[in-house]
Each structure stands twice: as C-alpha cells, then as structure tokens.
C-alpha positions as CSV (number, residue, x, y, z in Angstrom):
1,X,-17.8,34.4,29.0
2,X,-19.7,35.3,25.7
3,X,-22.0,32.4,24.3
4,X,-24.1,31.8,21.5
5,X,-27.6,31.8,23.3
6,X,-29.2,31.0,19.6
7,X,-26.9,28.1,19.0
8,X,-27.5,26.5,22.6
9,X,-30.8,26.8,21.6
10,X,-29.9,25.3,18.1
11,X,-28.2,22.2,19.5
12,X,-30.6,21.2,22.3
13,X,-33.6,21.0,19.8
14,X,-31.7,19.3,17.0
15,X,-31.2,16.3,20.4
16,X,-34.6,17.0,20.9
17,X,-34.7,18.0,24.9
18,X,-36.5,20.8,26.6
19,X,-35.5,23.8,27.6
20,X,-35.7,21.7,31.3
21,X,-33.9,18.3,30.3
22,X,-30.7,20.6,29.0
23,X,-31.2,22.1,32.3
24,X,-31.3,19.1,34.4
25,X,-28.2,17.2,32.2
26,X,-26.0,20.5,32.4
27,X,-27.3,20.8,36.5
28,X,-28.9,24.4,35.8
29,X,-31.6,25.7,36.7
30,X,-34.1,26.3,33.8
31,X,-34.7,30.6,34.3
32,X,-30.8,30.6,34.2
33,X,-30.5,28.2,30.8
34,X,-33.6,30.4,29.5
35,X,-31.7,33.4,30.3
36,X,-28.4,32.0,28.7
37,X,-30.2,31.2,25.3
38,X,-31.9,34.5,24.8
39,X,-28.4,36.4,25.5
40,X,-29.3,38.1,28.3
41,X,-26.8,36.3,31.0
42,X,-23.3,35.5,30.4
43,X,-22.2,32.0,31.9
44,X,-18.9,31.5,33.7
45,X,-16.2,29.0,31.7
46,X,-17.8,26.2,34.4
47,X,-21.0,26.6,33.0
48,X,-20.8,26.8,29.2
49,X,-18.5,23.5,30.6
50,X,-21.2,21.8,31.7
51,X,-23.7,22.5,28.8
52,X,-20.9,21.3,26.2
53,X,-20.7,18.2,28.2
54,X,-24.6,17.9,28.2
55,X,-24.9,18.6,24.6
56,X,-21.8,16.5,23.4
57,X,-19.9,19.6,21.6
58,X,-16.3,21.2,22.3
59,X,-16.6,24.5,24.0
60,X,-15.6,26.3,21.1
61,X,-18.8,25.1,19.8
62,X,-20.3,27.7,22.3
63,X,-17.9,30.1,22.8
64,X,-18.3,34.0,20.9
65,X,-14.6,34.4,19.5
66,X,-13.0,31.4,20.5
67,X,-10.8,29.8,17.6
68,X,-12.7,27.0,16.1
69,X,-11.3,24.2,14.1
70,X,-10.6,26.0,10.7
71,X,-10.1,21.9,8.9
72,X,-8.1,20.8,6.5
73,X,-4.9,23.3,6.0
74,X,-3.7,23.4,2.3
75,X,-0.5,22.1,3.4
76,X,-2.8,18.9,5.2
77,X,-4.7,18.7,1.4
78,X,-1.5,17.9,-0.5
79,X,0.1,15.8,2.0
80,X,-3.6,13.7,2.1
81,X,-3.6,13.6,-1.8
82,X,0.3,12.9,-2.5
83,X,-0.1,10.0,0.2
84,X,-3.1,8.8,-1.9
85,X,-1.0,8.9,-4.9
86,X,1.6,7.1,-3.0
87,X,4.5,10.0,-4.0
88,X,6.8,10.6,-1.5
89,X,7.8,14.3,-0.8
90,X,11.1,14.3,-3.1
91,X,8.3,13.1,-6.0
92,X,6.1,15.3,-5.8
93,X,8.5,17.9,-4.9
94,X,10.3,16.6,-8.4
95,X,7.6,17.0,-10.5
96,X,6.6,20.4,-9.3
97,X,10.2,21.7,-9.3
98,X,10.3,22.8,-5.8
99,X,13.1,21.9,-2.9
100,X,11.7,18.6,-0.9
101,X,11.9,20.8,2.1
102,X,10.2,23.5,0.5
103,X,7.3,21.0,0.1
104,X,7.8,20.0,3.2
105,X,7.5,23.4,4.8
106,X,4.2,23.9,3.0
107,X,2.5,21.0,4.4
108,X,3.6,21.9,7.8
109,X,1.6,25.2,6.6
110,X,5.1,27.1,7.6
111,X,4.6,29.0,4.1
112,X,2.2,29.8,2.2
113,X,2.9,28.9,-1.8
114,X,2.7,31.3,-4.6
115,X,-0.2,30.8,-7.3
116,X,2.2,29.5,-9.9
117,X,3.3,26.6,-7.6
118,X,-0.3,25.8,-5.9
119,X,-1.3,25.5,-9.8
120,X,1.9,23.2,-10.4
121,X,1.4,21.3,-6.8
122,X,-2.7,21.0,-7.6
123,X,-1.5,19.4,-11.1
124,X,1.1,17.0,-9.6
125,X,-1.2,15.4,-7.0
126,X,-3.9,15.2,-9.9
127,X,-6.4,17.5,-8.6
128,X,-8.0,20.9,-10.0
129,X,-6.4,24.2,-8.2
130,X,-9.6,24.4,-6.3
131,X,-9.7,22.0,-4.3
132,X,-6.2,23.2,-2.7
133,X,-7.5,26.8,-2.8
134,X,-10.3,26.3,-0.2
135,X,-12.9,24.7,-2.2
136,X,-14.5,22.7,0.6
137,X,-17.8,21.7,-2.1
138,X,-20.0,19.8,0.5
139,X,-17.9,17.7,2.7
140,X,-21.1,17.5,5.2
141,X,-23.8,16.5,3.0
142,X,-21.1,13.7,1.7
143,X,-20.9,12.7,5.6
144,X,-24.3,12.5,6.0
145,X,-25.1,10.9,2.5
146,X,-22.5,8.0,3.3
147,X,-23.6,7.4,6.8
148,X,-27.5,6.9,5.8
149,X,-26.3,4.8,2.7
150,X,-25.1,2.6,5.8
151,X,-28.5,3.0,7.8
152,X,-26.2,4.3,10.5
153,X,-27.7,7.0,13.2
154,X,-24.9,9.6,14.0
155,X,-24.0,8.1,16.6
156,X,-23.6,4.9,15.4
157,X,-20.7,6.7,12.9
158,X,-19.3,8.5,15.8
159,X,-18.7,5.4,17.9
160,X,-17.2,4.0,14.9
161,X,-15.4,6.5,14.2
162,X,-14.1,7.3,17.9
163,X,-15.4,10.4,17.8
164,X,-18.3,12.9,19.4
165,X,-22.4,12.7,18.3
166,X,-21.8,16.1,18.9
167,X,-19.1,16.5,16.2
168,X,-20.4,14.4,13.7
169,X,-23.9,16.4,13.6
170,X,-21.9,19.7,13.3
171,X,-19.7,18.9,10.4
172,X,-22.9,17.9,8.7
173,X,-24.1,20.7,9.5
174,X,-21.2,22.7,8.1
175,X,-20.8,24.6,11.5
176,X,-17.2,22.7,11.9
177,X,-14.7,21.5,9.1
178,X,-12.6,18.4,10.9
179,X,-9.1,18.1,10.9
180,X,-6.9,15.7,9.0
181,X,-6.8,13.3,12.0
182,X,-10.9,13.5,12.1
183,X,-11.2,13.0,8.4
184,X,-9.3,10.2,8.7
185,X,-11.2,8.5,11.1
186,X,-14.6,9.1,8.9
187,X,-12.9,7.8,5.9
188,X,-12.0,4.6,7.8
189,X,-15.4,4.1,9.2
190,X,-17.3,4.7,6.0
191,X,-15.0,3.0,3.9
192,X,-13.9,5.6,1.7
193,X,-10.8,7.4,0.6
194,X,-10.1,10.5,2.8
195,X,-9.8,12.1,-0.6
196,X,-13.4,11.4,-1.4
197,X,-14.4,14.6,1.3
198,X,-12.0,16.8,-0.3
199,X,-11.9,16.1,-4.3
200,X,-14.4,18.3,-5.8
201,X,-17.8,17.3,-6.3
202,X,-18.1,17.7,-9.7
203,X,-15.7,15.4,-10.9
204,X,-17.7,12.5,-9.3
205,X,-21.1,14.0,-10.9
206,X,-19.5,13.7,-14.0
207,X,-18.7,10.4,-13.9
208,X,-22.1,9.3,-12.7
209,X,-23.7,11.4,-16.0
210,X,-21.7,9.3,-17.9
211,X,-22.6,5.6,-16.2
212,X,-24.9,3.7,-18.6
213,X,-28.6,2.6,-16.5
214,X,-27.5,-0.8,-16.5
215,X,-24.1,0.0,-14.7
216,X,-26.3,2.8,-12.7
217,X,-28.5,-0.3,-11.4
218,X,-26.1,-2.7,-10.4
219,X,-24.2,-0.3,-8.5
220,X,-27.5,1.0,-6.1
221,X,-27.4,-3.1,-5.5
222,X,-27.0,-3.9,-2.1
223,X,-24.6,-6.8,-2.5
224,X,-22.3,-4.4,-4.9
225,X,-21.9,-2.0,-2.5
226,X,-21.1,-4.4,0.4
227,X,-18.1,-5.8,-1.8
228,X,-17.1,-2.2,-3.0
229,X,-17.1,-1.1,0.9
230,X,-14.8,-4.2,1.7
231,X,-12.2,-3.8,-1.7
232,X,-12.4,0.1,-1.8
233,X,-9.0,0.2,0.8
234,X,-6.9,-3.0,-0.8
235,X,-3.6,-1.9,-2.6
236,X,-2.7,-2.6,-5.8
237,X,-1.8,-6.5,-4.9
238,X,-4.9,-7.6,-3.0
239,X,-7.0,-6.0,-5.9
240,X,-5.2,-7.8,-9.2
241,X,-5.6,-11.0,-7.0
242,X,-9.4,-10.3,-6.5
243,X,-9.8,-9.7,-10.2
244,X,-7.5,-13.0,-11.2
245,X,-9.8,-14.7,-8.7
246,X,-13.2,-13.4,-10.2
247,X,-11.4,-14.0,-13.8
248,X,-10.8,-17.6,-13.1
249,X,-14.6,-17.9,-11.6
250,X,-16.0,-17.1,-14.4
251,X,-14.5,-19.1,-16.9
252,X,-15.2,-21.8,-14.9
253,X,-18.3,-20.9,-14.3
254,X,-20.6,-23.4,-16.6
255,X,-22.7,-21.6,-19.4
C-alpha cells in the first residue's frame, strides 16, 4: 500500500522518538521503518496499521490517495451557525426565501446552492459569504492559541476533548480539517462557540483594534478569563440573571 515515507518521518520527530522507538512501538524492525520513510518499500495495510497505532493518527493520515477528512461541509457551516442563532430551518429558510426542505437538502450537502442564495443564506445566519465559501482563515493556529491560553499540553485537550493526541497536533498543523462532530468537541472543551473556528478571523481582529488599553488589560487578567470561560455557554436566562446579580453587588457594594 502507498505511504507517505516523509510524513512518517514528520510525525515520529514532532513525538520526539527515534527512528528505533517508532520501530519498537509499531513492532518493526528499524531497516524496514528506515526503508518505509525514505519511499523505497511499500508496507502492507497491517503495517501502516501498526505505525498509525504507534504514532496516534488515522490511517488516512498515512495512506497516498486515501480520502481524508475534507471538515466542515458548507451545508455543516449553516446548520452550525443557524443553531448558534437559534433559527430553526423554516426561519432561516424564511428569511432567505428558500423551501425548508430546500435548506434542509443543502445542509445534508445533497445540493449544492447557487451564488445568489449562498450570498442570501451567508446574510441570514449573519456571516460574510466567505466563510460559507471555504474560507477556513486559521482554524489550527486558533486550536493551538486557545489550548496554550489554558497551559494545556495536546494531550491534555485531547483527553478532554475525547479525542486523538494524534488528531489534535494535525488540525494544528493544518494537515486535517475536523468534522462537525470534532469541532464540537473542541469547542466544548475550550469553552468556546463552535462558531469561533469557523467565523472569519478578521472580524475578531477588528474588534480587538478597537478595545480601549484599559479594556485590553482587564481582559489578559487571569480571573476575567476564568469567569468568561465559565459564562461564555449560558443562554440568554442564566446571563441576565448573572448581570442582575453583579448589578445588585455593586450598588451594594459600599463606596
């Protein structure tokens, strides 16, 4: 079965093992693994097998030509974004001027929208066309941003997350784009809106150009983003009865 040597070769020096510890996890023999890397033999399915096991990856990972996980579908985009907006399909579907089976056909990914209604879709979940046309901006330095703003090691994340070392380290490395179920997962164990990967990244660099040094500062502090981690997934009712609450401490609060 055709491999990629070089990216065997890639993944066993980012986990930091010689050429003889892959061989002795994947139960090789080291000429063979060193033959394997430089292209010149072509492992059964058993073997590359074994080395996905050894270096925590899905064989796809390995495998010349084998389909890889091709992430987040426009149809899996809308339905992520209408759910944030908390739009049914017959509202969105509304407000576009589409059938709610039409809609529903394109987030199955059944059929593929025109330009006109991508635009008119991309506007009614609030969102520039990009980011439904396959803008991906930088969903694995976001990973990898978020997870060292915890102090977490990726595998810490991927335990948390239920998920592969293995997979982690290769979104961040751009090398994979996870599915919806994946991104979901992140999202939940970083504390962020699935949106967050997806939305564009200029939006969010705008705002910050526009954050006074004051606000800047306090929101770099520790303690502020510990309570932004634990309110950042309360609806609408847990968050007006936070702010009544913090209302009603401060005027209480003695000058």
């Amino acid at each position: 079965m055709p491999v990629r040597g070089q990216q065997i070769r890639t993944l066993r020096e980012e986990r930091g093992y010689t050429l003889r510890e892959l061989a002795n996890r994947a139960n090789l023999s080291l000429s063979y693994l060193s033959e394997i890397e430089r292209g010149s033999k072509c492992p059964s399915l058993k073997t590359v097998d074994k080395l996905a096991r050894a270096l925590d990856v899905p064989r796809s990972g390995l495998v010349e030509n084998e389909q890889r996980d091709r992430g987040l579908s426009i149809g899996d985009k809308i339905r992520l974004l209408r759910k944030e907006r908390k739009m049914s399909l017959a509202d969105l579907a509304q407000d576009v001027g589409i059938s709610t089976s039409y809609l529903s056909e394109i987030e199955r990914g059944t059929v593929y929208p025109s330009l006109f209604i991508l635009k008119q879709l991309a506007r009614g979940v609030g969102v520039p066309p990009l980011v439904l046309m396959g803008y991906e901006g930088s969903l694995g330095h976001k990973l990898k941003m978020l997870r060292e703003g915890y102090g977490m090691t990726q595998a810490e994340l991927a335990r948390k997350a239920g998920v592969t070392a293995g997979l982690i380290g290769q979104i961040e490395h751009a090398r994979v784009h996870p599915s919806l179920k994946t991104l979901e997962k992140l999202a939940l164990a970083t504390g962020v809106s699935p949106c967050y990967f997806v939305l564009e990244p200029g939006a969010v660099d705008q705002l910050i150009r526009i954050m006074n040094p004051e606000l800047w500062d306090l929101l770099l502090e520790p303690n502020t983003q510990a309570v932004l981690s634990l309110v950042c997934n309360l609806n609408q009712t847990d968050l007006q009865f936070i702010l009544k609450f913090i209302q009603l401490y401060k005027q209480s609060k003695p000058e």
